[in-house]
C-alpha positions as CSV (number, residue, x, y, z in Angstrom):
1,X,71.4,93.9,-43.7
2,X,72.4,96.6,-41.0
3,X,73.8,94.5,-38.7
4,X,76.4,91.9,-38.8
5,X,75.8,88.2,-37.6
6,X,78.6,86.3,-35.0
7,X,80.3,84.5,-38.3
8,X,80.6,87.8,-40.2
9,X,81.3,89.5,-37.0
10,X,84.0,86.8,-36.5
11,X,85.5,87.0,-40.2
12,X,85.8,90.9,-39.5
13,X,88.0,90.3,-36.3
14,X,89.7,87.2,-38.3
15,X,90.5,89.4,-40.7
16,X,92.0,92.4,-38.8
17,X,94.1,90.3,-36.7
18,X,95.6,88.9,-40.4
19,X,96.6,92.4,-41.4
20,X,98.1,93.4,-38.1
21,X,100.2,90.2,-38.3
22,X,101.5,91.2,-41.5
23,X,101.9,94.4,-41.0
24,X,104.4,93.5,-38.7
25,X,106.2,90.9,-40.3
26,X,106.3,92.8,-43.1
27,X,108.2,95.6,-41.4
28,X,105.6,98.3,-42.2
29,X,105.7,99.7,-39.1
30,X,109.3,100.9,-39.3
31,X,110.2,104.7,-40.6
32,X,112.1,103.0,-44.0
33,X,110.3,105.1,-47.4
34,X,112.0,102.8,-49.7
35,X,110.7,100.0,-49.2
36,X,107.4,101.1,-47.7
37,X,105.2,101.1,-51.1
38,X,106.5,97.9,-52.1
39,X,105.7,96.3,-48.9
40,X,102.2,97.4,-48.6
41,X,101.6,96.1,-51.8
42,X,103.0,92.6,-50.7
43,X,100.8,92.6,-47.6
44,X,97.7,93.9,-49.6
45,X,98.2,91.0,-52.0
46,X,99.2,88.2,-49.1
47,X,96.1,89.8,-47.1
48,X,92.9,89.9,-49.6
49,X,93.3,86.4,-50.8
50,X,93.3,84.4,-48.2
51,X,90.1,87.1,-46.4
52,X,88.3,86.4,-49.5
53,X,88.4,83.0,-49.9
54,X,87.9,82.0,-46.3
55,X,84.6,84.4,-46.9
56,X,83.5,83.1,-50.1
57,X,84.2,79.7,-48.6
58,X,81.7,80.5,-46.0
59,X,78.8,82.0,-48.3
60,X,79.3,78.5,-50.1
61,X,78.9,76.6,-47.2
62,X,75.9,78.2,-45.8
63,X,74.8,78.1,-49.8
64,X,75.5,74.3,-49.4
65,X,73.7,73.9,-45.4
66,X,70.6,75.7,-46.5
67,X,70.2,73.5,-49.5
68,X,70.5,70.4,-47.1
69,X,67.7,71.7,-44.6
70,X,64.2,69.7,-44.6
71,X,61.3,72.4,-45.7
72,X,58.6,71.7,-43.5
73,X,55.3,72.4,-44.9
């Protein structure tokens, strides 16, 4: 696969957005060392769960849809 379909395309964008959100909540953004490693840490953990099960979520679906669909001989 070389290019990326609208859902992927979609969960990409999704999953930017996600991280810049927490990024900024998190306080990453501001010039304090001390607590800069621990907070990337928290937003790496708070970020990669929820991107991967919304994608695995989606691969089961379409898993799911494409078993459901009539094969016409």
């Amino acid at each position: 696969m070389t290019t990326l379909n609208g859902w992927q395309r979609l969960w990409v964008l999704a999953s930017i957005l996600w991280a810049v959100a927490l990024l900024l909540l998190a306080g990453i953004l501001q010039p304090d060392r001390d607590q800069t490693v621990q907070s990337v840490l928290f937003v790496v953990r708070l970020w990669i769960v929820p991107v991967v099960a919304v994608y695995g979520f989606g691969l089961g679906l379409a898993w799911v849809r494409r078993g459901f669909r009539v094969e016409s001989t």
